[in-house]
C-alpha positions in Angstrom: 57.4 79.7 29.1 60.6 79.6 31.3 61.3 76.2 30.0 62.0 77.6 26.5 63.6 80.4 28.0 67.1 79.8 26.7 65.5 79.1 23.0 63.4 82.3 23.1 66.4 84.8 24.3 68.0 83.2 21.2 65.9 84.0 18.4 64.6 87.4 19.9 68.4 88.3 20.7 69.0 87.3 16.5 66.3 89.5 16.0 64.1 86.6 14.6 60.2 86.7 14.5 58.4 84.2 16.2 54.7 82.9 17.3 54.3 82.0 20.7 51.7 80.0 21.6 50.3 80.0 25.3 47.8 77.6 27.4 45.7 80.3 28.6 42.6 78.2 30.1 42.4 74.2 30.6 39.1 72.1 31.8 39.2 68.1 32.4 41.5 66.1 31.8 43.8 68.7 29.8 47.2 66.9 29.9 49.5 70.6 30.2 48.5 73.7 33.1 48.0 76.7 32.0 51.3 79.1 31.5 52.4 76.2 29.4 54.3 77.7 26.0 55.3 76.9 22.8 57.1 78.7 20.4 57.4 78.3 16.4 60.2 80.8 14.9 60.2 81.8 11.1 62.5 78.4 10.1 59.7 76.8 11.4 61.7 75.8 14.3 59.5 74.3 17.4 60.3 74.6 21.1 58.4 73.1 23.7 54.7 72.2 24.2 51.1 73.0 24.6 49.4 69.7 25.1 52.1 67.1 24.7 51.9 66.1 21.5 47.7 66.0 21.4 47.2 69.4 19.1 50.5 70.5 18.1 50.4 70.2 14.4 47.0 72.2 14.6 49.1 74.6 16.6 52.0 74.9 14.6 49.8 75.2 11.4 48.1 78.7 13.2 51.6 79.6 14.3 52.7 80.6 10.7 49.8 82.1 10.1 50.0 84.0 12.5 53.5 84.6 11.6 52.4 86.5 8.8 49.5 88.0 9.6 50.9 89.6 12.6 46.9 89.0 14.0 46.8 87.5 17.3 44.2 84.3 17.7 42.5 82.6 20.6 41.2 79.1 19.5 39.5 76.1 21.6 40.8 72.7 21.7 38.2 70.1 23.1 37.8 66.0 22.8 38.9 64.2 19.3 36.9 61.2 18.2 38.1 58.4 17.0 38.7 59.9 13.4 41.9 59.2 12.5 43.3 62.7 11.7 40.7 64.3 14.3 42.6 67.7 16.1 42.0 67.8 19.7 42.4 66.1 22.7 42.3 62.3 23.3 42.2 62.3 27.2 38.8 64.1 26.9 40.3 67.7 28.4 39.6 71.3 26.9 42.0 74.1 26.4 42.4 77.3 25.1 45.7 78.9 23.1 46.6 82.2 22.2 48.5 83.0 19.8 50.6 86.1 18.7 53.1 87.1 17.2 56.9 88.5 18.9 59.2 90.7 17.2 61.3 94.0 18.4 58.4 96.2 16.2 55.5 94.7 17.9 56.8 93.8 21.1 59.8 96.2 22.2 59.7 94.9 26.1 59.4 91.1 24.8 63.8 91.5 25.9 62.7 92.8 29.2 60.8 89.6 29.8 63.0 87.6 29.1 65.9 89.5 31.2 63.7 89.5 34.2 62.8 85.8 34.2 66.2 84.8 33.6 67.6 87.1 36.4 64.4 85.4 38.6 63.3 89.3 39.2 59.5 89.1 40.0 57.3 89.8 36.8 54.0 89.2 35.5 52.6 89.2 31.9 49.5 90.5 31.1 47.3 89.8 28.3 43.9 90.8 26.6 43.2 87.5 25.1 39.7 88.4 23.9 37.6 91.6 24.1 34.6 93.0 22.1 35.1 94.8 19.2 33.5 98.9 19.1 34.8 100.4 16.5 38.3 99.3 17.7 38.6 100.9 20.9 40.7 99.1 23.3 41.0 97.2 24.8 41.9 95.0 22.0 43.1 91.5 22.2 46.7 91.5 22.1 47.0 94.5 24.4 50.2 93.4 26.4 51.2 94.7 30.3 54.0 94.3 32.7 53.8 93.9 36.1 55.9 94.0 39.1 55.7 94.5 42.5 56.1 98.2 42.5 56.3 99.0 38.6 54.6 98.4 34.8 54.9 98.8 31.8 52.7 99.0 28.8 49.0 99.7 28.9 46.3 97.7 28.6 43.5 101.1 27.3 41.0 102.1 29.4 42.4 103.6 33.2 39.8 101.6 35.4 40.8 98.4 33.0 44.3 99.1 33.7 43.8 99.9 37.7 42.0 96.9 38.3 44.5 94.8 36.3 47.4 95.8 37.8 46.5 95.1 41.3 45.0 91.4 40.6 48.7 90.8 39.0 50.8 91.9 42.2 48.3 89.9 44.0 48.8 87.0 41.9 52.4 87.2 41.6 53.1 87.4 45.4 51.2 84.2 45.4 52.7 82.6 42.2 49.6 82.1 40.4 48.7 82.4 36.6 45.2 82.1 35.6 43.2 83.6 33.4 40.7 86.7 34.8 37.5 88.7 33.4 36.3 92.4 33.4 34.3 95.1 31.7 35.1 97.3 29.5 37.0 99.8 32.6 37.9 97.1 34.6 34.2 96.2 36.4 34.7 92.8 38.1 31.1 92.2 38.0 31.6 91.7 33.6 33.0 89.5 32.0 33.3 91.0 28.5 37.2 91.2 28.6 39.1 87.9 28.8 42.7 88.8 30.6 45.3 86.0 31.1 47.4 86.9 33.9 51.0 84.6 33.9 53.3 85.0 37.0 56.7 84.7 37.0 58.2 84.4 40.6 61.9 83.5 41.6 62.4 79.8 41.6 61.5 77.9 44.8 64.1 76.8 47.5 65.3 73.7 48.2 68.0 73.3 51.4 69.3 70.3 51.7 72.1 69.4 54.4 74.6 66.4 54.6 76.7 66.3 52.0 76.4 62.7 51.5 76.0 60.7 48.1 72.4 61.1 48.5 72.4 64.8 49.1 73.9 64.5 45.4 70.6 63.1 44.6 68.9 64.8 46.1 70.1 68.1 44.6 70.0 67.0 40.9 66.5 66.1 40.9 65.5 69.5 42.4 67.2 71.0 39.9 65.8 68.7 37.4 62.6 69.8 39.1 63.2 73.9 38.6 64.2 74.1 42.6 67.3 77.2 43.4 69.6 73.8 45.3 71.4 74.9 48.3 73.9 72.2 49.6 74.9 72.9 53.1 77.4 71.1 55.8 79.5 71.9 58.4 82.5 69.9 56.9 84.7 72.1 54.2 86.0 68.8 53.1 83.1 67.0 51.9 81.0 70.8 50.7 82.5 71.6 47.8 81.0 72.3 44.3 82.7 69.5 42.7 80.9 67.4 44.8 77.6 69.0 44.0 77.8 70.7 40.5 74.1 70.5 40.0 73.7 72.7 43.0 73.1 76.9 42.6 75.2 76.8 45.9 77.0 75.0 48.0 77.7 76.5 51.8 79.8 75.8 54.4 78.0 76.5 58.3 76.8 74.4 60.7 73.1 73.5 58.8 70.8 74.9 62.0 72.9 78.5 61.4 72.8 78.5 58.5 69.0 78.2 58.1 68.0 80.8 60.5 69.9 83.3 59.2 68.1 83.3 55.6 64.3 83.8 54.3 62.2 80.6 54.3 58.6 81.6 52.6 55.8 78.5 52.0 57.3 77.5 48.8 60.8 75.9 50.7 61.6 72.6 50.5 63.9 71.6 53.2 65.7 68.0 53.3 67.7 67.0 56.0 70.2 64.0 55.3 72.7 64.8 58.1 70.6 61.5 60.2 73.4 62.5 62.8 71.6 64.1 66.3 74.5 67.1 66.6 73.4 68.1 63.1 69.3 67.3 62.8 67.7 68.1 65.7 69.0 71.8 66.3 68.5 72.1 62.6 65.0 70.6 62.2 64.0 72.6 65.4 64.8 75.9 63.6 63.1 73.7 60.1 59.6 73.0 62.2 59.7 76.7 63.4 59.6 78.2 60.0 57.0 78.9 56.7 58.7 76.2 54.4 55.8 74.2 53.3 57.9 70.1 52.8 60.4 69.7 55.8 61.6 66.0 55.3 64.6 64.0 57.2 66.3 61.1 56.6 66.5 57.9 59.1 65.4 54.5 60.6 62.4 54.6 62.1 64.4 54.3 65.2 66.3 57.2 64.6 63.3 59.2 63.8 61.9 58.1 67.4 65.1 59.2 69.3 65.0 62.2 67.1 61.2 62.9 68.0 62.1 62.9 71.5 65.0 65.1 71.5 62.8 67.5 69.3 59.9 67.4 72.5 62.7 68.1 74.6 63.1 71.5 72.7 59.8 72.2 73.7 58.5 71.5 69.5 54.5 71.0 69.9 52.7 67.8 68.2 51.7 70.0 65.6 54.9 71.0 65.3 56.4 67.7 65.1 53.0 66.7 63.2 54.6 68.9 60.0 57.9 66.1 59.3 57.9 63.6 56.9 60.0 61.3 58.2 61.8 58.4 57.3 62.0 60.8 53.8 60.3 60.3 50.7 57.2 57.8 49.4 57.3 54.0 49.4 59.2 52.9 46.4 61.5 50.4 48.0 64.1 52.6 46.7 68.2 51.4 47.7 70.2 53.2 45.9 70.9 57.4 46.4 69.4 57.7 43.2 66.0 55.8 43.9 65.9 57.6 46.9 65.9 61.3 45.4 63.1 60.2 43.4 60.9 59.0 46.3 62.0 62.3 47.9 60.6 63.9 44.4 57.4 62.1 44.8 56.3 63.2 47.7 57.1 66.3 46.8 55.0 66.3 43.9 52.3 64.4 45.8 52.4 67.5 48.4 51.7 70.0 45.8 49.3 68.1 44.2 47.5 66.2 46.7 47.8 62.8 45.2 47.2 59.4 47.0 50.5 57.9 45.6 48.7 54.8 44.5 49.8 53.1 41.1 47.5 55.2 38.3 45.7 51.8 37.2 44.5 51.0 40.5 42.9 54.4 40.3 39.5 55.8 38.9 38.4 59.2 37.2 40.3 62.1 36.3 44.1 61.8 36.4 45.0 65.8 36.1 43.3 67.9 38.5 42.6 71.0 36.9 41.7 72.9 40.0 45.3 72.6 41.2 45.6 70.1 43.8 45.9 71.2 47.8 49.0 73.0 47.1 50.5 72.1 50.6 54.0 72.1 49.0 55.2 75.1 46.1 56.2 73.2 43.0 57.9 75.1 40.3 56.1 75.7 37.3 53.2 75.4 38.9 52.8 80.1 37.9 54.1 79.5 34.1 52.3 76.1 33.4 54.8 73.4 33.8 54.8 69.9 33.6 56.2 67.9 36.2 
């Protein structure tokens, strides 16, 4: 959903009605995670995507009616054949969607949401996506909750429901996760009569990178292309400036080693170090190796990373220390330019999180999207609110 953030603070902000549609469970191949959102307002506007093109029209049709209804629906997408006009997926994966309906009647805290994400304040969205029907007691599907770390808001019915809800949800969005969970009737996690979606929205990932040099430019647009916070740091005023670096959220002036150890590094941190200049890297990368960031990569020959190795033992850094930098930067593309060389850097990001062999597609076999979510060695962004990288 944060991907058509912009477009849905629009229309709700108009006061327009509008069917979301979310991925709320995926299995094979599925081409989108779930989290992954796409909205249909009352012009019959679309904003982004559920299964990249596979089921849209399906979608969109169940949009209006759900538009007018006001009834929320949960409906299964699996494998089309080779009809021509066949709804469902090509690549052989299975998904489910849920569908509802936002407007400020229905959905008063729908603007809270929105604020919070925006603002990159920790929240997560709960929803009954299915639940059996006696005599309409809840919990009934649609039955909305926020989440945060020490608040919520809404109610999902029945207290042990609610109790046991609540606490999966903080757990989940300290961890960044959005799955989909099951329950009895007051919240027994040995049942599975309720179906819950659970869709975590945690502050962006970090991404520190240090030289400003043309290829800390790069570098900084494609982790913002990627969803990263970009943090451009050097020692030299002259060349740190936000001109240089207008895709950056920040750009900081410090010597990069005093910089870093004064601010919070958690497991989602990417940190790239371009400085390739010993005064700079290794005091830097020393304090890098120490911390929780999960992708610590540095630029260099393979010379230079030698030298730099041995300065680093020097320190007193372990093997396994040292064992944790990727270094010369970035997957073997061949890339030249600054450009080719912040998309190897993305790569192996994106191989980190997912735990790809960064072999050319055809030359492999079998599934192509891992629906269990890869090794998740390195945070990705996204990878809570369903994503597409």
């Amino acid at each position: 959903m944060r991907d058509i953030l912009t477009t849905l603070a629009t229309w709700w902000n108009a006061e327009q009605p509008l069917a979301l549609a979310t991925v709320v469970d995926v299995r094979k191949s599925a081409p989108r995670q779930a989290g992954a959102a796409m909205a249909v307002s009352r012009d019959g506007e679309v904003a982004g995507s559920v299964s990249g093109g596979c089921v849209e029209g399906a979608v969109y049709q169940l949009a209006q009616q759900v538009l007018d209804t006001g009834v929320p629906e949960l409906v299964h997408y699996g494998y089309s054949d080779d009809e021509a006009f066949a709804v469902g997926l090509t690549c052989g994966g299975e998904l489910d969607v849920f569908v509802e309906r936002v407007d400020h009647t229905a959905m008063p805290w729908f603007g809270r949401l929105i604020a919070d994400i925006a603002d990159e304040s920790p929240v997560a969205i709960v929803k009954v996506i299915d639940a059996p029907a006696e005599d309409d007691e809840p919990p009934v599907r649609g039955a909305t909750l926020l989440v945060g770390h020490d608040w919520s808001q809404g109610s999902l019915g029945p207290e042990g429901l609610q109790v046991a809800v609540v606490d999966d949800a903080r757990g989940m969005l300290q961890q960044g996760r959005t799955s989909e969970r099951r329950y009895g009737r007051h919240g027994e996690r040995r049942l599975d009569d309720v179906r819950v979606f659970i869709s975590s929205f945690a502050p962006r990932p970090r991404m520190f990178v240090f030289g400003a040099i043309d290829y800390a430019a790069a570098v900084a647009r494609v982790g913002h292309f990627l969803g990263y916070h970009v943090t451009v740091c050097d020692a030299r005023a002259t060349f740190a400036t936000s001109k240089r670096f207008p895709d950056a959220d920040e750009v900081i002036v410090d010597w990069p080693h005093r910089y870093l150890d004064r601010v919070v590094i958690d497991e989602r941190a990417a940190i790239c170090v371009l400085t390739h200049d010993p005064k700079f890297d290794v005091p830097l990368l020393e304090v890098a190796l120490r911390s929780d960031a999960s992708y610590i990569g540095a630029m260099g020959s393979r010379r230079t990373h030698d030298e730099r190795l041995a300065r680093l033992r020097e320190r007193g850094l372990t093997d396994g220390e040292l064992a944790r930098l990727r270094s010369p930067i970035g997957l073997d593309l061949g890339a030249r330019t600054p450009e080719e060389t912040a998309v190897s850097v993305a790569a192996e990001l994106i191989q980190c999180r997912w735990g790809g062999s960064g072999r050319p597609l055809s030359d492999t076999s079998g599934r192509i999207h891992d629906v269990r979510g890869g090794v998740a060695r390195a945070a990705m962004p996204g990878a809570g609110d369903g994503a597409a990288v």
